[in-house]
N, C-alpha and C positions, 0 to 999 in steps of 0.2 A: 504494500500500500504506500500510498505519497502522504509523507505532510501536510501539503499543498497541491493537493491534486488540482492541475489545469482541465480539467472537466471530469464530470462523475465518473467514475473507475479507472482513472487513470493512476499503471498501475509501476513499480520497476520493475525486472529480472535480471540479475545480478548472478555470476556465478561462486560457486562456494569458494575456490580460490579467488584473495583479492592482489590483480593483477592490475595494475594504468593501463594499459593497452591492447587490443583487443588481438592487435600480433602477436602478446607474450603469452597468450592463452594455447594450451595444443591440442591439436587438432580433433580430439576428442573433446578435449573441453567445448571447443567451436560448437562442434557437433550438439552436445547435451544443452550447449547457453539458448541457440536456434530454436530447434525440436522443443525446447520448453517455452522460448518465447510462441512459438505457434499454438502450441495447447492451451497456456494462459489465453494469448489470445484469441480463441474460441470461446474459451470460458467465459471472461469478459463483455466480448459482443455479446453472448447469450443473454449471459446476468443481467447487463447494464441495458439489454436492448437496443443497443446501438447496432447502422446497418453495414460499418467500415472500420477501420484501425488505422491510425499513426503509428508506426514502429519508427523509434528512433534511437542513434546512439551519437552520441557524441565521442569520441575518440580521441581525445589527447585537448591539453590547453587551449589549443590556435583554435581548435573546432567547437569552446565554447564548454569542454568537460571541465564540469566547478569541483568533483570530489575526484580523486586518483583511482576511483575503482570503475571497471570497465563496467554497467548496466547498460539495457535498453529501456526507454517510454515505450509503454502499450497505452495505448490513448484514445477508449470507444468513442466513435463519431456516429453523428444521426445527420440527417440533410438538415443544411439550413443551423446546423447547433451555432454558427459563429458570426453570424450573418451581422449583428450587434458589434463586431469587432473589423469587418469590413470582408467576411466571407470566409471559408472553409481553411486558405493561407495562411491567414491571421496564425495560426499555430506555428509555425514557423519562428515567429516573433516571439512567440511566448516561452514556446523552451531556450530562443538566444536571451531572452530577455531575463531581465528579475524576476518574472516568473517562475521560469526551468530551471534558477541557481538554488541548486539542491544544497551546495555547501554553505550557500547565505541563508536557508534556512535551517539546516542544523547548526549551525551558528545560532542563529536567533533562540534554538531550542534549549542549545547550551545554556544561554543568558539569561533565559524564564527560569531552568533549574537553579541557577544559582542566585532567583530571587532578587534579581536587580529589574528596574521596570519598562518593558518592552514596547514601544508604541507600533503598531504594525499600521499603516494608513492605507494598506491595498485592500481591495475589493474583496480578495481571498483571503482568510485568516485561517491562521493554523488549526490545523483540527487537534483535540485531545487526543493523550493518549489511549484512553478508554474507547473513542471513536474510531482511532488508526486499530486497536486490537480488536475490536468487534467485525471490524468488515475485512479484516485478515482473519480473524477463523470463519466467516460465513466463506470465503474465498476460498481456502482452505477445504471446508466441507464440501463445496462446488468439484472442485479440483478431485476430491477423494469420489466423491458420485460420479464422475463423468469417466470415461473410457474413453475420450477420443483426443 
């Protein structure tokens, strides 16, 4: 699950070894990171109802990766979801943007733990932890029920 998810279910897939770059990964790992981002995302379309996917990774600093560990964005879409932002594109913008910076938000999460006071002024606020763990074991559950 995201912190900050840029629209309902959007989700990461990360593999178990934490590697920066998606070259240092081998070739099995390649293999398992894929095949599981595909199964996630079916699961997701289904769950969230959405009728397409964003798969995205960001690969190294230049291309915009904010934390040093290789994931992908699984990112259900519906027609028409971003039309408010100037069309379907608009996502593009959002994972370059302070949106997509996963490590300025784990940052920010840092800073709530340690109880200093956090002002977040965007549209999306962080979800609790109670809320990041609930729709990760409904996912979960998804994930265990489904065979495909």
């Amino acid at each position: 699950v995201n912190l900050k998810p840029l629209l309902p279910g959007h989700v990461l897939v990360s593999p178990r070894r934490v590697t920066p770059r998606l070259s240092d990964l081998t070739q099995t790992e390649v293999t398992d990171l894929f095949l599981t981002v595909q199964r996630v995302g079916r699961m997701v379309e289904r769950v969230f109802n959405s009728t397409s996917l964003n798969i995205a990774m960001q690969d190294g600093a230049a291309a915009g990766q904010s934390v040093p560990h290789v994931h992908t964005h699984i990112i259900p879409r519906k027609q028409s979801d971003l039309e408010h932002k100037g069309g379907s594109d608009a996502i593009y913008g959002m994972l370059e943007g302070e949106d997509g910076d996963i490590g300025h938000h784990l940052h920010e999460r840092a800073r709530e733990r340690s109880k200093f006071p956090i002002v977040d002024n965007d549209e999306r606020t962080p979800r609790t932890e109670q809320e990041m763990s609930a729709e990760a074991e409904m996912l979960a559950r998804e994930m265990a029920s489904s065979h495909s």
